[in-house]
C-alpha positions, 0 to 999 in steps of 0.5 A: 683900269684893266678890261674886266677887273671891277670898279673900285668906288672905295678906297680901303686904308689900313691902321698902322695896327691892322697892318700888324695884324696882317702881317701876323696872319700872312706869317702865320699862313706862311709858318703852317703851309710850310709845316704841313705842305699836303694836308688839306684837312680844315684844322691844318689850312685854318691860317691860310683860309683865314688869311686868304678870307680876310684879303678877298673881305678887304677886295670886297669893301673896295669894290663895294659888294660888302658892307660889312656885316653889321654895325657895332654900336656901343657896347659895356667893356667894349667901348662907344663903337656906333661909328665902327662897322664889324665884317665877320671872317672864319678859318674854316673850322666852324661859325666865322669866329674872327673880326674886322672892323672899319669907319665909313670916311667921307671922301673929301677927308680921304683925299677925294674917294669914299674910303674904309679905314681898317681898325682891327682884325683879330679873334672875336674872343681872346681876351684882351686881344680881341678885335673889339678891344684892339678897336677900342685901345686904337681909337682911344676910347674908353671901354665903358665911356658914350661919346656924345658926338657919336649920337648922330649914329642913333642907338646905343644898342645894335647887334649882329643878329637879324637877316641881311635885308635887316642889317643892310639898311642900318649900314647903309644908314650908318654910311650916309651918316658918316659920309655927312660927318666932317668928324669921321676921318681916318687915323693917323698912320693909315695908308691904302691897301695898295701901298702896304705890300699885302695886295688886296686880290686872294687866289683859291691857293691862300696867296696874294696876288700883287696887281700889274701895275700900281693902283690909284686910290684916289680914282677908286682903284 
């Protein structure tokens, strides 16, 4: 690891879909920097600060100073997410008003570093293309259905609201839990940040910075 650069204790994995999703939100940054190259007003810079958000949220789950903001829990129309923990993202035009959700998985199920598998990351409100939506379909949970091997979890109710020093306990819980879960294992198709192409280190610019040499996830990297 290069001198100065943080550790990585996690590994973050990408879901085939939030993939999709990343790529969407990097042509969407591209498409607006080339419309409106010299405005920086926060209506016209609202798909490069979101996606320059959403790379420096997915570098902070690997270095671990973020948690995710709170956990999901299960929810009528949005499906049993009790494992599922929400980070909240903004464009810079108001309240964060998009969502990136992940399992905490155990890393002898992820090839030996404690690992956040990306489900979604997409509008908190868009109908059926909302980002809770998008988790549950991935997942293939049904929408009003309680899975009984999610109790271990505790209740069905957990909300965003509360302070951080009320919210981190229950990730922290929601962490140990999972990591002790033989069942909590990444999907299919889902690969480490570092292999997608994206980068996982955003500039003040809105860019991806791709790393010098190749990082290995199986030492945290």
């Amino acid at each position: 690891m290069a001198e100065n650069e943080p550790e990585r204790p996690f590994q973050v994995l990408l879901s085939e879909g939030a993939v999709q999703d990343l790529t969407r939100m990097r042509d969407a940054a591209a498409a607006e920097a080339q419309q409106y190259p010299d405005d920086k007003s926060p209506a016209h810079n609202a798909n490069r600060t979101l996606y320059k958000n959403v790379l420096r949220e997915l570098q902070d789950l690997e270095t671990g100073s973020s948690k995710g903001h709170h956990v999901l829990g299960a929810h009528r129309r949005l499906g049993d997410g009790r494992d599922i923990v929400v980070s909240e993202i903004g464009d810079g035009t108001g309240k964060p008003n998009h969502r990136l959700t992940f399992r905490e998985i155990p890393g002898r199920n992820a090839g030996g570093t404690d690992a956040r598998d990306v489900i979604a990351i997409g509008p908190r409100h868009a109908g059926e293309n909302n980002a809770y939506q998008q988790t549950a379909m991935r997942l293939g949970r049904s929408a009003d259905q309680q899975l009984p091997q999610l109790d271990r979890f505790g209740e069905a109710q957990v909300g965003s609201g509360g302070k951080a020093h009320q919210r981190n306990p229950v990730l922290d819980a929601n962490r140990a839990i999972a990591h002790a879960f033989d069942g909590q294992t990444p999907l299919s198709g889902s690969r480490p940040l570092s292999g997608t192409g994206f980068g996982s280190r955003a500039s003040s610019g809105g860019t991806t910075r791709q790393a010098s040499r190749p990082l290995n996830p199986q030492r945290g990297e």
